[in-house]
C-alpha positions as CSV (number, residue, x, y, z in Angstrom):
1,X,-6.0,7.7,-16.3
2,X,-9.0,5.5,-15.8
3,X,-12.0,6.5,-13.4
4,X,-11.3,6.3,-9.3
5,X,-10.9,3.2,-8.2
6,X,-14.1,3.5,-6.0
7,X,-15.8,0.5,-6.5
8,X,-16.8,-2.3,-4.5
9,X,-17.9,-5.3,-3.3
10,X,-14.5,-6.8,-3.8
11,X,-14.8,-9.3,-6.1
12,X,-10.6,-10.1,-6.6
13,X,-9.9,-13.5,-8.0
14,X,-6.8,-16.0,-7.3
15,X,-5.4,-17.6,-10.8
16,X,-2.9,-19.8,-9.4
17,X,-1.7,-20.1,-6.2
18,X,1.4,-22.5,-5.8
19,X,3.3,-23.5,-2.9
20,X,7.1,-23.5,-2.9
21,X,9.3,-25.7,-0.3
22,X,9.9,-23.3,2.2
23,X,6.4,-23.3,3.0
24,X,6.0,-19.7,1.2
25,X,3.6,-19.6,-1.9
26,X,3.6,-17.6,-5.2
27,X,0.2,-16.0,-6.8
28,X,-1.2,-14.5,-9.4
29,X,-4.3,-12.6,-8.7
30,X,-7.0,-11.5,-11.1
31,X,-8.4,-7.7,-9.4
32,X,-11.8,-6.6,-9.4
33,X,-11.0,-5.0,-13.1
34,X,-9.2,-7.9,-14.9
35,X,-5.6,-6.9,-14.2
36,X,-3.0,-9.8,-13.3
37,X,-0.7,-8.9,-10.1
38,X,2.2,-11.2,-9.2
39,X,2.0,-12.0,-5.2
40,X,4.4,-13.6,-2.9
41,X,3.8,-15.2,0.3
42,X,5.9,-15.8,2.9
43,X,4.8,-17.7,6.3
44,X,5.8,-16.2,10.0
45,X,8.8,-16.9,11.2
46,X,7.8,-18.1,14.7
47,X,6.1,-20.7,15.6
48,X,2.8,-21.7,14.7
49,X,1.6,-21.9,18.3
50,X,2.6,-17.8,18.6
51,X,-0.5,-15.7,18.1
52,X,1.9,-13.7,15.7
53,X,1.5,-16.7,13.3
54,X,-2.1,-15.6,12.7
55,X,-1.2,-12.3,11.8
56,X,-0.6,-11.1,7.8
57,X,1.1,-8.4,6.8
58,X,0.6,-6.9,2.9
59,X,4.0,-5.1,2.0
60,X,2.6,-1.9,-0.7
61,X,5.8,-0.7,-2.4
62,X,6.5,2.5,-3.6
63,X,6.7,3.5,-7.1
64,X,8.7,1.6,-9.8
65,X,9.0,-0.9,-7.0
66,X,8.2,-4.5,-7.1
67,X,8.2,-7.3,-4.8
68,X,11.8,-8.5,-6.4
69,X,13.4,-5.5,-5.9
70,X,16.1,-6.1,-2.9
71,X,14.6,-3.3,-0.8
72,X,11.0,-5.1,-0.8
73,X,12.8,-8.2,-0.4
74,X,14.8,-6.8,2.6
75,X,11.3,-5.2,4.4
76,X,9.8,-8.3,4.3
77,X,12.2,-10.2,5.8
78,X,12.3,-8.3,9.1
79,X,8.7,-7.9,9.2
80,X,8.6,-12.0,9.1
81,X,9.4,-12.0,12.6
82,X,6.2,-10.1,13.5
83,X,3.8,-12.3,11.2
84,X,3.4,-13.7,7.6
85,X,4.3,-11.5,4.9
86,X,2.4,-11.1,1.6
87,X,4.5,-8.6,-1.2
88,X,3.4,-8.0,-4.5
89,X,3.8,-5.7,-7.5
90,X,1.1,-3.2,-8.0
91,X,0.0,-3.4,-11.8
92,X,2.9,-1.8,-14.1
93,X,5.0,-2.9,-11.9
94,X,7.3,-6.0,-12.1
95,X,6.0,-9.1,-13.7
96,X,2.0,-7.5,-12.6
97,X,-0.1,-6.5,-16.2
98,X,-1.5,-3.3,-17.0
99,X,-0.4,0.0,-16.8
100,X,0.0,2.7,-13.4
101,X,-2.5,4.7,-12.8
102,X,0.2,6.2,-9.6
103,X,-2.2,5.7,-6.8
104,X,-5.4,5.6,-8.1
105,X,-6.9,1.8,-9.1
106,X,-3.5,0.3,-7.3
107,X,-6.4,0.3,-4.3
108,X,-7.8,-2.8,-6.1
109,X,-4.4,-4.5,-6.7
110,X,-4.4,-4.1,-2.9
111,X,-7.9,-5.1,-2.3
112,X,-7.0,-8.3,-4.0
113,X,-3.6,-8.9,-1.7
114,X,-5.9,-8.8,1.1
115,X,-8.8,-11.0,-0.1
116,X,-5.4,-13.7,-0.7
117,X,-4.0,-13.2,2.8
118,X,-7.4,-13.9,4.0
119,X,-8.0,-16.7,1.8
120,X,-4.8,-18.3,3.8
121,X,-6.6,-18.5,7.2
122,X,-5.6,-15.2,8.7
123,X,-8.2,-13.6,10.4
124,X,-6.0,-10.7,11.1
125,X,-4.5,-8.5,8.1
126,X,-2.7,-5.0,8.6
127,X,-1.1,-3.5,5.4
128,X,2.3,-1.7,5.2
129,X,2.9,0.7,2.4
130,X,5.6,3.0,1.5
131,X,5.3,6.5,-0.3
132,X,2.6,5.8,-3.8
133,X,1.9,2.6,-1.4
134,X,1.6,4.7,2.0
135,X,-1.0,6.6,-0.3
136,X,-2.6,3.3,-1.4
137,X,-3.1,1.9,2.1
138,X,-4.7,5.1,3.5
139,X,-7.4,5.2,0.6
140,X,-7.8,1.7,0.4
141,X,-8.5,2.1,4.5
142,X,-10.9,4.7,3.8
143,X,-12.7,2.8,1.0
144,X,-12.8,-0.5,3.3
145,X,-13.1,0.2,6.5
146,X,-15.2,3.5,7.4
147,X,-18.4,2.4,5.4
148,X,-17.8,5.3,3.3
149,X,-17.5,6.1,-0.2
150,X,-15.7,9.4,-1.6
151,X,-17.0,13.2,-1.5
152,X,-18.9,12.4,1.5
153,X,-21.4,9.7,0.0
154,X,-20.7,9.0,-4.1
155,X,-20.4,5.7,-4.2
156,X,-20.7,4.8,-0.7
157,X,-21.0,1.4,0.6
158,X,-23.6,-0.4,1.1
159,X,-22.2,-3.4,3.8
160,X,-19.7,-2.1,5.9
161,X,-16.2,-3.5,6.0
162,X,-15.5,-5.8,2.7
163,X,-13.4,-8.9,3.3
164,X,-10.7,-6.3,2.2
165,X,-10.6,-4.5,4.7
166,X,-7.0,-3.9,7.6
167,X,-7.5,-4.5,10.8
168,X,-4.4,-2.1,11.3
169,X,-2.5,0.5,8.8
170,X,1.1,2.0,8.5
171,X,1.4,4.0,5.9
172,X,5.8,5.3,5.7
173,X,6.5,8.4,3.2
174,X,3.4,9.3,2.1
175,X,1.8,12.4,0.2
176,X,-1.1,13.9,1.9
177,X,-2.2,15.8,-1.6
178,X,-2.0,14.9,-5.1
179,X,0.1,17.1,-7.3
180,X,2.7,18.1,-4.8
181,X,5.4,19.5,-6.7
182,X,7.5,21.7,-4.2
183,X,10.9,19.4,-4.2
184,X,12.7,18.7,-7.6
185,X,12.6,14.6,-7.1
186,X,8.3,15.6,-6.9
187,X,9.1,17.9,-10.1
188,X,11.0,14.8,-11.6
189,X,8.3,12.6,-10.7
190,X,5.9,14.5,-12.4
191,X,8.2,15.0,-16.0
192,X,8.0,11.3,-15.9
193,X,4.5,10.5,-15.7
194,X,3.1,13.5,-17.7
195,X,5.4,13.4,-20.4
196,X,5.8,10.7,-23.3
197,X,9.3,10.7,-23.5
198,X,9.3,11.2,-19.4
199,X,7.0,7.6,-19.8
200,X,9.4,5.9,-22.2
201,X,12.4,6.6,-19.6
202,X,9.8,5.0,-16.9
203,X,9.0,2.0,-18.8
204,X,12.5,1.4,-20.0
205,X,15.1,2.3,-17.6
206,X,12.5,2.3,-14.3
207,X,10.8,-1.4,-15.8
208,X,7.6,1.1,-14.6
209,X,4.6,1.0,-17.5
210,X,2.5,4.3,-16.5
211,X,-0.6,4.9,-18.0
212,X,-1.3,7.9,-20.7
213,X,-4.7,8.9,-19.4
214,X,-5.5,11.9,-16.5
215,X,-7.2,11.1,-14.0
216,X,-11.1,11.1,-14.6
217,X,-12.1,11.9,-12.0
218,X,-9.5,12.6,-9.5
219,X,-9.5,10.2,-7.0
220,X,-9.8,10.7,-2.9
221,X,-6.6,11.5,-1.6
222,X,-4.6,10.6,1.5
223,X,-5.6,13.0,3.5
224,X,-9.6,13.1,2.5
225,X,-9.1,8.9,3.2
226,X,-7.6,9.1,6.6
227,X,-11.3,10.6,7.5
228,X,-13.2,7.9,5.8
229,X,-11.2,5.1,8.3
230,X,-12.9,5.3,10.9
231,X,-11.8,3.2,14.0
232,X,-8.6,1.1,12.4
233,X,-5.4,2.0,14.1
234,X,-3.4,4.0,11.8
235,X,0.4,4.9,12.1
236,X,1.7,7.5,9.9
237,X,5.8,7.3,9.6
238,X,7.8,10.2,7.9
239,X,11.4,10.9,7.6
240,X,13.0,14.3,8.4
241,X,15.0,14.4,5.5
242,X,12.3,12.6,2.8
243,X,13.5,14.8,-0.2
244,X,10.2,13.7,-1.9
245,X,7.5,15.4,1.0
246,X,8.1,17.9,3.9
247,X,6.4,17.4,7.1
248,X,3.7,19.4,6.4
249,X,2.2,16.4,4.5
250,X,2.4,13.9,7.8
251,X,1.2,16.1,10.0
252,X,-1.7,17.2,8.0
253,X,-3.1,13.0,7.6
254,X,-2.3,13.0,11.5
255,X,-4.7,15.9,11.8
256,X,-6.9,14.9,9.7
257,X,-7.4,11.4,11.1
258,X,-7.4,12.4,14.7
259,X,-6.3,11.2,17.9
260,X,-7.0,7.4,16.9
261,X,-3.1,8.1,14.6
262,X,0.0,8.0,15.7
263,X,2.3,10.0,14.4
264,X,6.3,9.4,13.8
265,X,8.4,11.6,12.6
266,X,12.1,9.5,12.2
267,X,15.4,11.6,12.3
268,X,17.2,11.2,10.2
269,X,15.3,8.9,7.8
270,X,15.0,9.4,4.0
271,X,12.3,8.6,2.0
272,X,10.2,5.3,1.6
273,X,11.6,1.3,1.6
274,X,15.2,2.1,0.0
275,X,15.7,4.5,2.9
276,X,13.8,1.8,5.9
277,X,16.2,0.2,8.1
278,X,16.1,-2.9,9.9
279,X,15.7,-0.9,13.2
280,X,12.3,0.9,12.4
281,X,10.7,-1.8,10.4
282,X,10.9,-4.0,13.7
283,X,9.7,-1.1,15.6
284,X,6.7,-1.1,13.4
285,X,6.4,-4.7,13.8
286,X,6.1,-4.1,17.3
287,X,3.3,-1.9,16.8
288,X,1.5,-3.9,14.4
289,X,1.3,-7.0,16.9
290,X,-0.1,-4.6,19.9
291,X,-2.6,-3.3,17.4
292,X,-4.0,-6.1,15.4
293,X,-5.2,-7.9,19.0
């Protein structure tokens, strides 16, 4: 894969931008390296007056999601009643160009949702991101809002927060490491981006184009970004019985951002958006709105 995705000022771009009757707009955004992402908007559902209306929040699906597939769909529509929503499909993904790097430059297809949700008059933005994208929000937090680069300095800012930056993070099904290949979906996983048949599978019966390349260098990982976050409220959400990652992989971003997290770990729950139900997305809905203040 291509080099980490370490590098800023933000410079995203908006290539059209058109509004649809229902108030909602659809986007397609130009990132900081030239790839096209599809974006969707859609505004609050209460009223304007409500200081939830200010608030936007950027849906990051998980692998070989996209912002049309039902289960992003179905997120967004609950978390409507807590703010505007913005979803889009990280590149590779859906009707997004180029190819998956599986964490690594998705941080800029992010960057760029952000810059848009911004660009719409919200002053407050929290992202939301499930599994790959719980991974993406926590290094995306780390790159934007400590005023730190990676490996303690490489790269490091030079102005603080960018206009990218959340004001508040959840990040739902996340790894904490990279490689993790101790449950056979992880093992799976792994076949299929490796491999070249494994990547003909993904790009023909997943609609996911992943790119050949390893990753040169290996980008920060969940766990080193939780430390680079600084003071942005972070909630870390994990499912008892996620077949993708054990416990041991929440609990070790909770410890390794601090007591500023807060840490749930849902019975019962599976893994990711698929898995979300209407009941805990409100309930992190909640906790966005008493957090983005």
């Amino acid at each position: 894969m291509e080099p980490g995705a370490e590098t800023h000022p933000v410079r995203a771009r908006i290539r059209t931008n058109t509004p649809r009757s229902d108030g909602g707009r659809l986007a397609a955004l130009l990132t900081d390296d030239g790839v096209r992402i599809e974006a969707a908007y859609r505004p609050a559902l209460r009223a304007a007056a409500d200081p939830a209306a200010d608030l936007a929040i950027v849906v990051a699906h998980g692998f070989t999601g996209a912002l049309r597939r039902p289960a992003v769909r179905r997120a967004a529509a609950v978390l409507c009643e807590y703010g505007a929503v913005v979803t889009f499909s990280f590149r590779g993904h859906g009707n997004s160009g180029g190819r998956s790097t599986v964490g690594d430059r998705e941080v800029l297809d992010l960057d760029a949702a952000v810059v848009w949700a911004r660009s719409l008059g919200h002053e407050r933005v929290a992202t939301v991101g499930f599994s790959m994208g719980g991974s993406v929000v926590l290094r995306q937090a780390g790159l934007n809002g400590g005023g730190m680069g990676p490996r303690g300095g490489e790269g490091a800012h030079t102005g603080g927060r960018t206009e990218a930056h959340a004001d508040a993070v959840v990040s739902v099904s996340s790894p904490a490491r990279w490689y993790y290949r101790g449950t056979a979906p992880m093992r799976r996983l792994h076949w299929v981006v490796t491999r070249p048949s494994g990547r003909i599978v993904s790009r023909l019966g997943l609609g996911t184009r992943i790119h050949p390349e390893d990753w040169d260098p290996v980008p920060l990982s969940p766990v080193e970004a939780v430390c680079r976050m600084g003071p942005t409220p972070l909630l870390v959400v994990h499912g008892d019985r996620d077949a993708y990652f054990p416990l041991d992989h929440p609990r070790s971003l909770a410890e390794a951002a601090g007591p500023g997290c807060e840490l749930w770990i849902e019975p019962g729950f599976g893994h990711a958006e698929n898995a979300a139900a209407p009941e805990l997305l409100r309930r992190i809905g909640v906790w966005l709105g008493g957090h983005t203040g």
